[in-house]
N, C-alpha and C positions, 0 to 999 in steps of 0.2 A: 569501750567497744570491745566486744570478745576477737577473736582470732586463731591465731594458728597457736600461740603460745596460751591459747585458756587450757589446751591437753595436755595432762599429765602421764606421764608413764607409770605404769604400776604391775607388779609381780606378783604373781600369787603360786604358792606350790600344792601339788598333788593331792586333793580331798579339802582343800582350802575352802571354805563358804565365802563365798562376796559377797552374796546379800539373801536375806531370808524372804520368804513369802507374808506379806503383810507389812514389811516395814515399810518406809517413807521412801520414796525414790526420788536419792541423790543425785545419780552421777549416770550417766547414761556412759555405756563402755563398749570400746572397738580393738576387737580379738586381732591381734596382731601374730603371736606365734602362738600354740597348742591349742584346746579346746574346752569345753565347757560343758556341765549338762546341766539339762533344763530337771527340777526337781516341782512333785505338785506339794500340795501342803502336807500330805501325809507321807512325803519322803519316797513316790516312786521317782525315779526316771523316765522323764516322757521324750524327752529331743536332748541332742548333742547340735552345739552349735559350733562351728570350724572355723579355725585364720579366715579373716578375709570380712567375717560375718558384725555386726552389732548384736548388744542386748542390752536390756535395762531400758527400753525406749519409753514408760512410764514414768520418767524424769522429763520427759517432756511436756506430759502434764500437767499445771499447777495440781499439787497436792497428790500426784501420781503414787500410786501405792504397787506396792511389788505385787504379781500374783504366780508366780514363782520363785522356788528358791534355787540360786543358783551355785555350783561349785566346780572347784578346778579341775579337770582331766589329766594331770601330769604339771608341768610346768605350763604356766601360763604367762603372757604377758600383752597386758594391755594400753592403750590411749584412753584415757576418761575425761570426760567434760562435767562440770556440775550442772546443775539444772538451770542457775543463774546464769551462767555463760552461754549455753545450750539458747538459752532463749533471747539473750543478745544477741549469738549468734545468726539466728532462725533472723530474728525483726533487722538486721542490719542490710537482709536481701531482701525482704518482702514482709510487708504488714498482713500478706494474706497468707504467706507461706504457713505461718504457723498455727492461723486457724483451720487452712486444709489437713496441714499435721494433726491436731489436735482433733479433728471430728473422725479423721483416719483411725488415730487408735482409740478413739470411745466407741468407736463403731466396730473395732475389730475386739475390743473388750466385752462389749456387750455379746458379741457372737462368740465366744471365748465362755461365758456364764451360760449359756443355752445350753451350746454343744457339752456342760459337762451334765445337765440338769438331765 
């Protein structure tokens, strides 16, 4: 059963890539001190995300795929969960929670593929 110990702490320095656009989504990650910007596939910046905030929520997903790449703003340091955890986690409170989740963000991915089209 996951928990408070499935989070790992992790560092990342200044221009650091955490994860690319199109890769497999791992680890879904919670911004604890500096920030983060949201990169699209062609390498602009579209959003800075701030302490306080999540990203990576496409680990939520079974077989969630990045559709941003994301990288570090200065010092970073975050809490990460894996997707295996993430999803113990979700089912240990609620067998519906995580199909609400999960239609949430198809729904918000699909509107995500429109709005770029």
């Amino acid at each position: 059963m996951a928990d408070a110990n499935s989070f790992q702490t992790v560092n990342f320095q200044d221009q650091d890539i955490i994860f690319k656009a199109g890769e497999v989504a791992t680890h879904l990650y919670f911004l604890t001190s500096g920030s983060v910007e949201m990169l699209s596939p062609q390498g602009q910046a579209f959003a800075e995300i701030p302490a306080g905030k999540s990203f990576g929520e496409a680990a939520i997903l079974p077989g969630g795929i990045r559709g941003a790449t994301v990288r570090a703003k200065g010092n970073v340091t975050c809490r990460s969960i894996s997707a295996e955890a993430c999803a113990a986690l979700l089912k240990s409170h609620s067998v519906f929670l995580t199909d609400i989740i999960e239609a949430l963000l198809l729904q918000q991915s699909m509107y995500n593929v429109l709005r770029r089209a």
